[in-house]
C-alpha positions as CSV (number, residue, x, y, z in Angstrom):
1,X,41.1,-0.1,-8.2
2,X,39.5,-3.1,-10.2
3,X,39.6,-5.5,-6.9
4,X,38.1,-2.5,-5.0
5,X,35.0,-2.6,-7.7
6,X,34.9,-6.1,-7.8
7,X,34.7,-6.7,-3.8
8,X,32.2,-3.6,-3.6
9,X,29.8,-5.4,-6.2
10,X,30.0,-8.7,-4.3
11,X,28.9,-7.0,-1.1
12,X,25.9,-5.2,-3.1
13,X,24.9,-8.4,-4.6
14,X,24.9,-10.1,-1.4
15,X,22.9,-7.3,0.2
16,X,20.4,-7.4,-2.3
17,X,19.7,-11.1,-1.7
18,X,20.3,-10.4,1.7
19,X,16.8,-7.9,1.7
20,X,15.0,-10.7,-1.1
21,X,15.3,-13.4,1.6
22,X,14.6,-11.4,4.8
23,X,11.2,-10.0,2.9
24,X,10.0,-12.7,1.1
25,X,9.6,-15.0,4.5
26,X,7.6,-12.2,6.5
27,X,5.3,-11.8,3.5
28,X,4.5,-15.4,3.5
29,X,3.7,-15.6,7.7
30,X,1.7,-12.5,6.8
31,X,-0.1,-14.0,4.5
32,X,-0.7,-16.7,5.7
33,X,-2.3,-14.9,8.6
34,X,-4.4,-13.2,7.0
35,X,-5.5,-16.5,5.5
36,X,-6.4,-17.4,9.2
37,X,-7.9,-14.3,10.4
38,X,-9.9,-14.1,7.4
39,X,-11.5,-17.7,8.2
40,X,-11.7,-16.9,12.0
41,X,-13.8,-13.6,10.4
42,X,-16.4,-15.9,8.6
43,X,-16.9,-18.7,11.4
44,X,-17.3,-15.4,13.8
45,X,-19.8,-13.6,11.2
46,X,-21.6,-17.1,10.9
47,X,-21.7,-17.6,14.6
48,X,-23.3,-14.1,15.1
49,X,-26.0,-15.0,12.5
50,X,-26.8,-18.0,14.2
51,X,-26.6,-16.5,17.7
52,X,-28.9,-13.4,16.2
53,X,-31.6,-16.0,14.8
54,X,-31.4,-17.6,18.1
55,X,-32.1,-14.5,20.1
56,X,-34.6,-13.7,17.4
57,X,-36.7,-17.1,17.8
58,X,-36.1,-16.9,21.3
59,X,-37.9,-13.7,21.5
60,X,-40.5,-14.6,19.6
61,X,-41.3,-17.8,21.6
62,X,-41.3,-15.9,24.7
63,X,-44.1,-13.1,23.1
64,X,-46.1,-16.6,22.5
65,X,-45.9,-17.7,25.9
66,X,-46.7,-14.8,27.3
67,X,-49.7,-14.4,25.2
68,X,-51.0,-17.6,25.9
69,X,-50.4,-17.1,29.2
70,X,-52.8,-14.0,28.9
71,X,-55.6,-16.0,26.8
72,X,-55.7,-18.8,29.5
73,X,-56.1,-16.1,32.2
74,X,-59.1,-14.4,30.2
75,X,-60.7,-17.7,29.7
76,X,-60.4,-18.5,33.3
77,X,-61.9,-14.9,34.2
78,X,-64.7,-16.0,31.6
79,X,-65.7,-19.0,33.5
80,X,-66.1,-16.9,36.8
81,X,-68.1,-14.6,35.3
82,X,-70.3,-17.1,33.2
83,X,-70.7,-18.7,37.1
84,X,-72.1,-15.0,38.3
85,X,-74.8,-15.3,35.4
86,X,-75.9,-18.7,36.6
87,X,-74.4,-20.5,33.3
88,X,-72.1,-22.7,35.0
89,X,-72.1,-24.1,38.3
90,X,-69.4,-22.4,40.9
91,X,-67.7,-25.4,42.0
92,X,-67.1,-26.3,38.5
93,X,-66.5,-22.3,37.3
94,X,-63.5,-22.6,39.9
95,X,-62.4,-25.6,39.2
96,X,-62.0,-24.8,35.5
97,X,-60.5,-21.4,36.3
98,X,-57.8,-23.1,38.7
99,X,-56.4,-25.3,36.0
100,X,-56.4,-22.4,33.2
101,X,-54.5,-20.3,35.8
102,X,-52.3,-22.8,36.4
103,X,-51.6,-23.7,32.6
104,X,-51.2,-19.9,32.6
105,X,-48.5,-20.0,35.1
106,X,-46.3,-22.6,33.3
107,X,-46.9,-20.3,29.9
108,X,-45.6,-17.3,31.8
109,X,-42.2,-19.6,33.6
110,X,-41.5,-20.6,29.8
111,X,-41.8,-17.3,28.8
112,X,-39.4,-16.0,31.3
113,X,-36.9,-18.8,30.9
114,X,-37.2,-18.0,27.2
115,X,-36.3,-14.0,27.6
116,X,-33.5,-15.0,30.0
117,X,-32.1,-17.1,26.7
118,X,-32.8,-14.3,24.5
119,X,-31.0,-11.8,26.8
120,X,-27.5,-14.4,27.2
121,X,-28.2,-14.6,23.1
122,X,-27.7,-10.7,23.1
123,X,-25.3,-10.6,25.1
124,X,-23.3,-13.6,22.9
125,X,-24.1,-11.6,20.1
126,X,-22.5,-8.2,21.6
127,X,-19.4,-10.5,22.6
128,X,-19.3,-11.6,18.9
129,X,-19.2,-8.6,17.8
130,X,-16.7,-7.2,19.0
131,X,-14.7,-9.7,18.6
132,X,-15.3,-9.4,14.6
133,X,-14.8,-5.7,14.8
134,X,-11.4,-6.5,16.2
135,X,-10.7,-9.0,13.6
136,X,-11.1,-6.4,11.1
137,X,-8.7,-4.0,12.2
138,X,-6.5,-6.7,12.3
139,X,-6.6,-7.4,9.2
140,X,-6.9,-4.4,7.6
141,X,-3.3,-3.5,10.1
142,X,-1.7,-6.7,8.2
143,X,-3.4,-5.9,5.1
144,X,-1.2,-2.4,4.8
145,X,1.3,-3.9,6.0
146,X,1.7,-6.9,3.7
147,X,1.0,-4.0,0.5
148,X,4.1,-2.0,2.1
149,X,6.1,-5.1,2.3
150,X,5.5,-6.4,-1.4
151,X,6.6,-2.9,-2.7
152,X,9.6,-3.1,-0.4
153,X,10.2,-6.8,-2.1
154,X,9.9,-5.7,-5.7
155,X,11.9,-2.5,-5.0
156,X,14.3,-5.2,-3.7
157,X,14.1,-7.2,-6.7
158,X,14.7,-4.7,-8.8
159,X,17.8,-4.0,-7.5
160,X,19.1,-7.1,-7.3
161,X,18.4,-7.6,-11.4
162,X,20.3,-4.4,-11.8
163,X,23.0,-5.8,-9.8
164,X,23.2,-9.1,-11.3
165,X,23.5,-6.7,-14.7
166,X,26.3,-4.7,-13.5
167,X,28.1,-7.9,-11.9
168,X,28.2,-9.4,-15.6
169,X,29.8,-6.3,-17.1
170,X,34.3,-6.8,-16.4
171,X,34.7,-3.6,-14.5
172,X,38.8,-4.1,-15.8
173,X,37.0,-3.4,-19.7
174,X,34.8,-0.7,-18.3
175,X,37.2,1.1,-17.5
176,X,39.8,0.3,-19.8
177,X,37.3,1.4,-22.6
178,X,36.9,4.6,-20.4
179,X,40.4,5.6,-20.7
180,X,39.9,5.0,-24.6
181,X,37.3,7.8,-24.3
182,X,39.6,9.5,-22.1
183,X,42.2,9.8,-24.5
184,X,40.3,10.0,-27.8
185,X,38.8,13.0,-26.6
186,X,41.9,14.6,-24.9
187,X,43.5,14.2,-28.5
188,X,40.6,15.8,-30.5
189,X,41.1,19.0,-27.8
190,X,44.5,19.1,-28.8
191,X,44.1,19.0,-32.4
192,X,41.4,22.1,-31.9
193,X,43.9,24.1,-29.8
194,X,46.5,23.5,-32.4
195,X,44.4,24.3,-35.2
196,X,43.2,27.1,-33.4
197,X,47.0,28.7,-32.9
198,X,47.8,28.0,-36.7
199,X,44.5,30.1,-37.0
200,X,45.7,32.7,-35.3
201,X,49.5,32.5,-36.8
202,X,47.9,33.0,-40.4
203,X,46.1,35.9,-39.9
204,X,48.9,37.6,-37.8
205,X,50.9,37.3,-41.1
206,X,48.7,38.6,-43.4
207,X,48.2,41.5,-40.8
208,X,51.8,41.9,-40.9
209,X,52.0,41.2,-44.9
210,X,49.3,44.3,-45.2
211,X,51.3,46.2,-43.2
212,X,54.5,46.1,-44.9
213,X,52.9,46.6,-48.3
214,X,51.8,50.0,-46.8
215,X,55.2,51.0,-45.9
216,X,56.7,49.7,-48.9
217,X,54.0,51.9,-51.1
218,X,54.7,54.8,-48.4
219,X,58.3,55.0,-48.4
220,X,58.2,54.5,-52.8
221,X,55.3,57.6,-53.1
222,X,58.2,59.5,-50.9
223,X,61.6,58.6,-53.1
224,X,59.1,59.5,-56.3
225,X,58.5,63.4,-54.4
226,X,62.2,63.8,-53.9
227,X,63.2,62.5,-57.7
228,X,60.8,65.2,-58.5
229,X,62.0,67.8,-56.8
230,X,65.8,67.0,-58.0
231,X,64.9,67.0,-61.2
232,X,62.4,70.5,-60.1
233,X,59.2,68.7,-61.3
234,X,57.3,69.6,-57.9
């Protein structure tokens, strides 16, 4: 019976290490990816700011060009008309006019080129997004799971400091100190039942000791009636 005990609580100590060791090392992979999702969710939140300003200056450069562009073209439609009035020659009314057009032109390309950068900006930015929305639920997914893995690890623990308790206590003076118990108390019900009985014996005799005293005082009252009525009394 003791070796059974004895090989049972080697088996539950090794178990419980057994569960320590297995938990302990996918905690620390876990957190340690969440370390690096964590920094890939900055440099991805960084990167969307910059990509945002980017598509935010590019916009606003491309709203400049295009209102140069339209400044140049009114100057140029200024010049023709001051040509109508006779304030400026014609020749030089076009001439003028050309050149503002055509500075006008190169405003408008830049402003172009400068949307078509603002629009891969947005696009970037959409990409980045998503990509930080995915890193989020990836680490709030490790982040439960790490928090149901440390309370597996100290319910682990736990047992295993109850189990190094029990494995110092001899299981040969556990229960030799049981069958102490065991026999103390199987003694003290045998002292009750026998005190009990004795009980019982004593008052059976002074039921019977009653009982006779009766009789006795019976059968004397009835020798007393016939000595009277010998000696014609009654």
């Amino acid at each position: 019976m003791m070796g059974l005990l004895k090989r049972l609580l080697r088996v539950v100590r090794a178990e419980a290490h057994s569960v320590v060791e297995k938990l302990e090392d996918p905690i620390k992979i876990t957190e340690e990816g969440l370390r690096e999702l964590r920094k890939q969710l900055k440099e991805a939140m960084e990167a969307l700011a910059q990509v945002k300003a980017s598509q935010i200056r590019f916009e606003r450069e491309a709203r400049n060009e295009k209102e140069r562009a339209k400044a140049l073209v009114k100057k140029a439609e200024s010049l023709l008309l001051q040509a109508q009035e006779g304030k400026i020659s014609p020749e030089e009314a076009e001439k003028l006019a050309a050149e503002l057009i055509q500075k006008a032109e190169l405003h408008e390309k830049n402003a172009r080129r400068l949307e078509e950068e603002a629009k891969r900006q947005r696009e970037m930015a959409v990409k980045l997004q998503a990509k930080i929305d995915e890193l989020k639920v990836q680490i709030a997914k490790y982040e439960a799971e790490l928090k149901t893995l440390k309370a597996r690890l100290a319910t682990a623990r736990a047992v295993k400091k109850v189990n190094k308790q029990i494995a110092k206590v001899d299981p040969s003076d556990t229960i030799a100190m049981l069958e102490r118990m065991k026999e103390k108390v199987e003694e003290e019900e045998t002292l009750a039942q026998a005190y009990e009985e004795l009980a019982k014996q004593e008052v059976a005799l002074d039921v019977e000791s009653e009982a006779e005293k009766k009789l006795k005082e019976v059968e004397s009252k009835q020798k007393l009636e016939e000595l009277k009525k010998r000696l014609g009394l009654s």
